[in-house]
C-alpha positions as CSV (number, residue, x, y, z in Angstrom):
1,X,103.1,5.4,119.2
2,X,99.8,6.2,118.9
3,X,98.1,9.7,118.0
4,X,96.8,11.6,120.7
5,X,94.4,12.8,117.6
6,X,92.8,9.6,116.5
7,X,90.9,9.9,112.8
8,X,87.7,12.2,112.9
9,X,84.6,9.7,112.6
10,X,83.2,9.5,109.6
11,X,79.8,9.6,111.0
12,X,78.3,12.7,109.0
13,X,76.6,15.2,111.8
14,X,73.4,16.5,112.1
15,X,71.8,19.2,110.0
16,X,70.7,21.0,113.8
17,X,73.9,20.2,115.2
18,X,76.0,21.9,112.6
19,X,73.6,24.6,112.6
20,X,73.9,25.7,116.1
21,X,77.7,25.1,116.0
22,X,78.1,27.7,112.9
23,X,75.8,30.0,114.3
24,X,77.9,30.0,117.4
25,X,81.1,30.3,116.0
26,X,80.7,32.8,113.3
27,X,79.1,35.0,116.2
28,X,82.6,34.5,118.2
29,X,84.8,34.5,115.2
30,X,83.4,37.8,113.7
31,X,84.2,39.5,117.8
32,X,87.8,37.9,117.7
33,X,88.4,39.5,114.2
34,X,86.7,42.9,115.4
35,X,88.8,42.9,118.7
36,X,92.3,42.0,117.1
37,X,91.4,45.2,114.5
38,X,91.5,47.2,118.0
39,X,94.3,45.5,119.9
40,X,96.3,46.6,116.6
41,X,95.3,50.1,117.3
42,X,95.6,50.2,121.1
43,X,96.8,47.5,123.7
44,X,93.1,46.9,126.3
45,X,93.2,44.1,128.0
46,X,89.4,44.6,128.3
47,X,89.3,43.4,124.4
48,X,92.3,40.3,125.7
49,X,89.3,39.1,127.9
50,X,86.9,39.5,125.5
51,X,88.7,37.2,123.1
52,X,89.3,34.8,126.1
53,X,85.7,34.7,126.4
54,X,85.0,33.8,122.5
55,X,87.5,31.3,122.5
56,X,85.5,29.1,125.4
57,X,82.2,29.6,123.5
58,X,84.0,28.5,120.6
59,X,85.4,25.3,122.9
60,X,82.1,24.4,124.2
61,X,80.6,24.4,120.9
62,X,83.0,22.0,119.8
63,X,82.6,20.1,122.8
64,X,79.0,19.8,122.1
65,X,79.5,18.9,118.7
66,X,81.8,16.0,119.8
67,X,84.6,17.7,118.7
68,X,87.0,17.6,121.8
69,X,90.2,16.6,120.2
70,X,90.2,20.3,118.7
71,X,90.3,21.6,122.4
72,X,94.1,21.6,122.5
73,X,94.2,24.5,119.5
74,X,91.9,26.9,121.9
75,X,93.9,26.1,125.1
76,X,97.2,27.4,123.7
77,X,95.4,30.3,121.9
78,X,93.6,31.0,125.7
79,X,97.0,30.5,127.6
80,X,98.5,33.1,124.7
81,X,96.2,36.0,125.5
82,X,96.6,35.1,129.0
83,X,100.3,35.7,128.7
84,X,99.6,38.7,127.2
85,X,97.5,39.7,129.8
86,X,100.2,39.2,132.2
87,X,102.4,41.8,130.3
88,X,104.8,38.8,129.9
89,X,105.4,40.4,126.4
90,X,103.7,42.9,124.3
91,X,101.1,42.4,121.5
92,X,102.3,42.8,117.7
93,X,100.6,42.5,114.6
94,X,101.5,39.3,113.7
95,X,100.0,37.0,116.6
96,X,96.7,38.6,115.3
97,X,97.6,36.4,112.0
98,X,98.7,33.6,114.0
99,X,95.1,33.8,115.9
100,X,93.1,34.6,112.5
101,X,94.7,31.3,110.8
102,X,94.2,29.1,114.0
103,X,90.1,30.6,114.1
104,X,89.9,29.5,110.6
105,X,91.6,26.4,110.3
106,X,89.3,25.0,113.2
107,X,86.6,26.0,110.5
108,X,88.2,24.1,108.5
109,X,88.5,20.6,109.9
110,X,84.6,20.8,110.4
111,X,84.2,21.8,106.7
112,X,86.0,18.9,105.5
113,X,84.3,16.5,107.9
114,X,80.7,17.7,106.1
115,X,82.7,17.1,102.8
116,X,83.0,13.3,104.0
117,X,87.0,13.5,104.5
118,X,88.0,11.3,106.9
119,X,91.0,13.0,107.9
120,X,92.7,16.9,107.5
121,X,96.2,17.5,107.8
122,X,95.5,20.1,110.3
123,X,94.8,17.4,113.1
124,X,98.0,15.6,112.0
125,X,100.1,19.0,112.4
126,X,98.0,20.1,115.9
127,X,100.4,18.6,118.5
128,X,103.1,20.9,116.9
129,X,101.1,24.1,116.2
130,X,99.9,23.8,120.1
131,X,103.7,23.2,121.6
132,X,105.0,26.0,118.9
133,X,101.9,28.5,120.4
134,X,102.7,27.5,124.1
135,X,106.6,28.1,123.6
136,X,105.5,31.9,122.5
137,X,105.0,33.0,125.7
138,X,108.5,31.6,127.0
139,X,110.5,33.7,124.6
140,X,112.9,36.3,124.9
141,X,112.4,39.0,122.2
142,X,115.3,37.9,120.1
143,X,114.1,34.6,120.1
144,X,110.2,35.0,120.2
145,X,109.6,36.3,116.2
146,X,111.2,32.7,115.2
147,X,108.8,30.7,117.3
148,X,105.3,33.0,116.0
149,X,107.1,32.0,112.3
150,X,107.0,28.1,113.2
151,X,103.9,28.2,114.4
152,X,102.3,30.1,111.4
153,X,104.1,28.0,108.9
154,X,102.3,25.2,110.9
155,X,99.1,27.0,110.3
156,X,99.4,27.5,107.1
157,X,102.2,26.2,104.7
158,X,101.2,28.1,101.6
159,X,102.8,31.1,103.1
160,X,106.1,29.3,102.9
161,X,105.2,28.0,99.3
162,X,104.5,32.2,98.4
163,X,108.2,32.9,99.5
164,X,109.8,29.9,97.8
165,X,107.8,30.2,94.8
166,X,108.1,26.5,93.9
167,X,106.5,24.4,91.3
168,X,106.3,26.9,88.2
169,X,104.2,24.0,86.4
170,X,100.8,24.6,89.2
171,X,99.8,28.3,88.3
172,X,97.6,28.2,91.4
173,X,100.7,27.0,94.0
174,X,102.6,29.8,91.8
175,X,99.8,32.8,92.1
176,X,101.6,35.0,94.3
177,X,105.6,34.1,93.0
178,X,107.2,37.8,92.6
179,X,109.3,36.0,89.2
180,X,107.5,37.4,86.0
181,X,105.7,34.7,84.6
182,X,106.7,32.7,81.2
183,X,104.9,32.7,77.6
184,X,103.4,29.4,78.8
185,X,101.9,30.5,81.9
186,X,100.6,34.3,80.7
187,X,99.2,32.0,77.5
188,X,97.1,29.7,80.0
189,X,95.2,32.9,81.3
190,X,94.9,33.9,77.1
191,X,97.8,36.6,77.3
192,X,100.2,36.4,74.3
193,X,103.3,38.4,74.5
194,X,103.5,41.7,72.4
195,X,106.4,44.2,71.5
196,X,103.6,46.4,73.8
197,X,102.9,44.2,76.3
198,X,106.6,43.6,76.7
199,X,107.3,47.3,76.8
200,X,104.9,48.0,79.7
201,X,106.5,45.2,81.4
202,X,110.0,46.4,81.5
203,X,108.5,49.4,82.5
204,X,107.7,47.7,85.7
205,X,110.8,47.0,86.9
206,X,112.7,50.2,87.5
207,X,109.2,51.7,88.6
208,X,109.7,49.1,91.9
209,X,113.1,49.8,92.2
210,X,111.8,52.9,93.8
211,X,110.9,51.3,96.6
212,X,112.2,48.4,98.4
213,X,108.6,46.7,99.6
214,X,107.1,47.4,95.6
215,X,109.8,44.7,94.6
216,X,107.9,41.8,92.6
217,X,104.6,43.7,93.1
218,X,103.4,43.9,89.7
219,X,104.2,39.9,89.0
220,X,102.0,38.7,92.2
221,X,99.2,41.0,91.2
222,X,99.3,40.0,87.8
223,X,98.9,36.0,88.2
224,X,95.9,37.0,91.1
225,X,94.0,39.5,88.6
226,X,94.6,37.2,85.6
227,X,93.0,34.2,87.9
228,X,90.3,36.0,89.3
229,X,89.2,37.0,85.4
230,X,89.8,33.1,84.5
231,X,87.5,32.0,87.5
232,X,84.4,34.4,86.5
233,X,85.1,33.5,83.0
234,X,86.9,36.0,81.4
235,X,84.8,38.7,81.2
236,X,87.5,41.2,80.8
237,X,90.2,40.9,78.2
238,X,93.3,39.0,79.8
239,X,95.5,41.2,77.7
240,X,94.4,44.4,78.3
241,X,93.9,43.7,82.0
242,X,97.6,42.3,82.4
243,X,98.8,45.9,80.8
244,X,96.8,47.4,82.9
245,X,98.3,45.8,85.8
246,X,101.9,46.4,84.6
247,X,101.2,50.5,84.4
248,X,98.9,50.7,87.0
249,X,101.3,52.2,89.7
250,X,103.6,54.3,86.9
251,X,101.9,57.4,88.1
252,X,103.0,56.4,92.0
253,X,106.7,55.9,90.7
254,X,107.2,59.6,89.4
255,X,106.0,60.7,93.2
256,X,108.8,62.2,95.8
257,X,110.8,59.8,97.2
258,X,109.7,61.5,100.8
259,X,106.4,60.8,99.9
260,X,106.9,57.1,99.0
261,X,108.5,56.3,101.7
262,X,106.7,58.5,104.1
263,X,105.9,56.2,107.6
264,X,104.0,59.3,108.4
265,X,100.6,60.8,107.9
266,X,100.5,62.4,104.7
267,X,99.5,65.8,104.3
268,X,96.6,66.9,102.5
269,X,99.0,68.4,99.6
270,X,100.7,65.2,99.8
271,X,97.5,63.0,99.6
272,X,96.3,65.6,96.6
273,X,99.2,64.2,94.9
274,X,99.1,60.6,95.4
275,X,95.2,60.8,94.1
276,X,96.8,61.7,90.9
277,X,98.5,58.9,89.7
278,X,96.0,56.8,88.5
279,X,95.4,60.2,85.9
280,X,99.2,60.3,85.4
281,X,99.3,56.6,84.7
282,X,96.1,56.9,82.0
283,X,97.9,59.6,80.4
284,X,100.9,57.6,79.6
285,X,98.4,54.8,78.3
286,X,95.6,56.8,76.7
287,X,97.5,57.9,73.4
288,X,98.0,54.5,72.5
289,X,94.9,53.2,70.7
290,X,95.1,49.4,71.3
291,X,95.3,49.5,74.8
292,X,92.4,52.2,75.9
293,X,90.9,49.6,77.5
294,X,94.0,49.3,80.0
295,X,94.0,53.2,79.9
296,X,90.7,52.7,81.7
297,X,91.3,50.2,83.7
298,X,94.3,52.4,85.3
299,X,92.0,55.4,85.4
300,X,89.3,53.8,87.7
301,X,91.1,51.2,90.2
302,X,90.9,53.4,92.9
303,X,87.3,54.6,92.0
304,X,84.9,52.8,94.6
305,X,81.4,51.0,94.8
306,X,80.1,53.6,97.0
307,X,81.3,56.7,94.8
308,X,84.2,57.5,97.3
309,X,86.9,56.8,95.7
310,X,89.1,59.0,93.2
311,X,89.5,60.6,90.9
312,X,86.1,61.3,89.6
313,X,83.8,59.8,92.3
314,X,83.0,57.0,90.1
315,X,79.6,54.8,91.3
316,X,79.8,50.7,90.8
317,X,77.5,50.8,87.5
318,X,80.3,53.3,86.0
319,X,83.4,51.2,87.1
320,X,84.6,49.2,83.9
321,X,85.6,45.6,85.7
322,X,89.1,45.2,85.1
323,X,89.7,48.3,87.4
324,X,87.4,46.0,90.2
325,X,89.6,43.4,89.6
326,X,92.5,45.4,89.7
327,X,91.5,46.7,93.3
328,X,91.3,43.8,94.8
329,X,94.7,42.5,93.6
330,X,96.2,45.6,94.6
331,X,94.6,45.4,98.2
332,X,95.4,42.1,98.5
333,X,98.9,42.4,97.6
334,X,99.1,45.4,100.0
335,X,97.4,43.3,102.7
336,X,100.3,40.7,102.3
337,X,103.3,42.2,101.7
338,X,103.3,45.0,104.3
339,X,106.9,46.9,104.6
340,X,107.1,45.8,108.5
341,X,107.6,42.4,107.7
342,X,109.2,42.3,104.7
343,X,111.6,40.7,107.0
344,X,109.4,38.2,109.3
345,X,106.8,36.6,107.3
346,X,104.2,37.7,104.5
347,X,100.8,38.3,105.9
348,X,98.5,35.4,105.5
349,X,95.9,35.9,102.8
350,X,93.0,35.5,105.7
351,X,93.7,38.7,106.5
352,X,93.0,39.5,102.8
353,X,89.7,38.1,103.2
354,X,88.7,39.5,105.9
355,X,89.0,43.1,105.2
356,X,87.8,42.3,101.7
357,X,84.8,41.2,103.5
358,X,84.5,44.8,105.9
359,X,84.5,46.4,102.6
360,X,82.5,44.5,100.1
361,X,79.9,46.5,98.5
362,X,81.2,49.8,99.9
363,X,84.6,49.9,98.6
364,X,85.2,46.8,96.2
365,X,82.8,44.9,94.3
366,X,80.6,42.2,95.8
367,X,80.8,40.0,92.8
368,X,84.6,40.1,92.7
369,X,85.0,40.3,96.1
370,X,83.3,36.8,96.2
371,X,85.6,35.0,93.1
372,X,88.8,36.4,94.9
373,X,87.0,33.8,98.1
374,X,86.6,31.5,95.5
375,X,90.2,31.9,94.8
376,X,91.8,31.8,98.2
377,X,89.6,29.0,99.3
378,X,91.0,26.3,95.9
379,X,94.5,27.7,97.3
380,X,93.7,26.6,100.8
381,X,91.8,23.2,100.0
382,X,95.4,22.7,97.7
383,X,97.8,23.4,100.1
384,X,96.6,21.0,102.2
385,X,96.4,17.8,99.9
């Protein structure tokens, strides 16, 4: 049987052509990303229409740019919101992800078509992601999470490759596997196993043990802060950053379990507190002359670019690096891995980007903030070979 998707021409398109088309969809991408923010917030079908809107500029800007065969993806998505519209079921967090990934894979395809690629595997999976999408809306609530899963995995299979954790050999594949890594694999990003380093590692474990959604925390953010440093060169010792990831959080661990596991607003007392840990966790460190670069490290990952973080107010020219790094992988991680769907599906890493994006400059670095796109971007060009 034929495709319904026959191979993308490999006729390159025109510099004006592509031009308009970007200009167009980054303009209606940046208002569905804006919008979903506030449908989290508050339900409006004002902002539903809104994104109804975006998605037909988005669909006559691929029609213009020959580009029909992509239709299908913004008809589901357009019959979805319409559905929700409807009150046929209520918005939740997660079809905001399933909407982010769909936005960006369309960005995608066209990418890979300037690259010269014949052919994505995105147009090969499309049939399925549409009928998975347009089953959504015919769900009961038992049986609706399941569908949103299929369709995401659809979307984007490296989010089913993070929960198995397979292929230990492929470090990038591997980046966000909650196992601690092996010698071999801490020794490719120039980490060699100490009596120290060791120690601050089985320090780690009963630290997450406090908390179910901490579990495997420190492993995930260890692989992406080790890459991040290995991408930009390694400007920052790999061993003193990889302690430093390991005690980072020891200062949160020694808070009250009401406070940990709070769902609520925290009071001011109770936020007083939690902006102590990084000092609590430096304290532990700072005695120990070989690793005062960690100490530091620990010290300043919350500080931010715009002097608004804590402890001390820090400005970007006083930050030491590792802690930028380290605030990025801890975002990232907490972007992710949120507790409510520890059991659905872990967040997609566009949703990472994104807000790493809102923020660059003000709250995380630029720089890093641009090798951590660097990052995600090899992970998304490998999952899809």
């Amino acid at each position: 049987m034929s495709s319904p998707f026959p191979d993308i021409p490999p006729e390159p398109l025109g510099a004006a052509a592509l031009g308009n088309f970007f200009a167009s969809f980054n303009t209606a991408r940046q208002h569905i990303e804006e919008n979903l923010m506030l449908l989290e917030l508050a339900p409006d079908d004002n902002l539903l229409a809104e994104m109804q809107n975006d998605f037909s500029r988005i669909d006559n800007s691929l029609h213009e740019l020959g580009l029909d065969r992509l239709s299908p993806l913004i008809e589901s998505l357009h019959k979805l919101v319409q559905a929700l519209r409807q009150n046929q079921f209520d918005f939740e967090t997660v079809l905001s992800d399933l909407v982010l990934l769909a936005i960006n894979d369309i960005k995608m395809v066209i990418e890979r078509m300037i690259d010269g690629e014949k052919r994505c595997v995105l147009v090969d999976r499309l049939p399925k992601i549409c009928s998975r999408i347009d089953a959504i809306s015919g769900m009961d609530d038992m049986d609706r999470p399941g569908v949103i899963k299929d369709a995401l995995l659809l979307l984007d299979p490296s989010m089913e490759i993070i929960e198995s954790g397979i292929s230990r050999a492929d470090t990038l594949i591997n980046l966000f596997s909650a196992e601690a890594p092996d010698a071999d694999e801490l020794m490719a990003y120039g980490v060699e196993e100490s009596d120290d380093f060791i120690f601050f590692r089985s320090l780690s474990q009963p630290l997450e043990n406090r908390a179910q959604y901490w579990k495997g925390r420190a492993h995930r953010m260890l692989r992406l802060a080790l890459k991040m440093n290995d991408q930009a060169g390694r400007p920052v010792d790999p061993e003193q950053l990889a302690a430093a990831v390991y005690m980072h959080d020891a200062g949160m661990a020694l808070l009250p379990m009401n406070i940990i596991n709070s769902n609520q607003p925290l009071s001011d007392e109770q936020k007083q507190l939690v902006r102590e840990h990084p000092r609590i966790a430096y304290e532990l460190m700072r005695y120990m002359k070989n690793w005062r670069e960690a100490a530091n490290i620990v010290l300043q990952h919350h500080e931010q670019m715009d002097g608004k973080g804590y402890p001390y107010g820090l400005k970007e020219n006083e930050i030491c690096e590792g802690a930028k790094i380290l605030a990025i992988a801890d975002a990232v991680d907490a972007r992710t891995h949120e507790r409510a769907h520890a059991t659905l599906l872990k967040r997609p890493l566009i949703r990472a980007a994104i807000e790493l994006g809102k923020y660059s400059g003000t709250q995380f670095s630029e720089h890093w903030v641009e090798i951590f796109k660097q990052v995600f971007q090899e992970l998304r060009k490998l999952r899809e070979e």
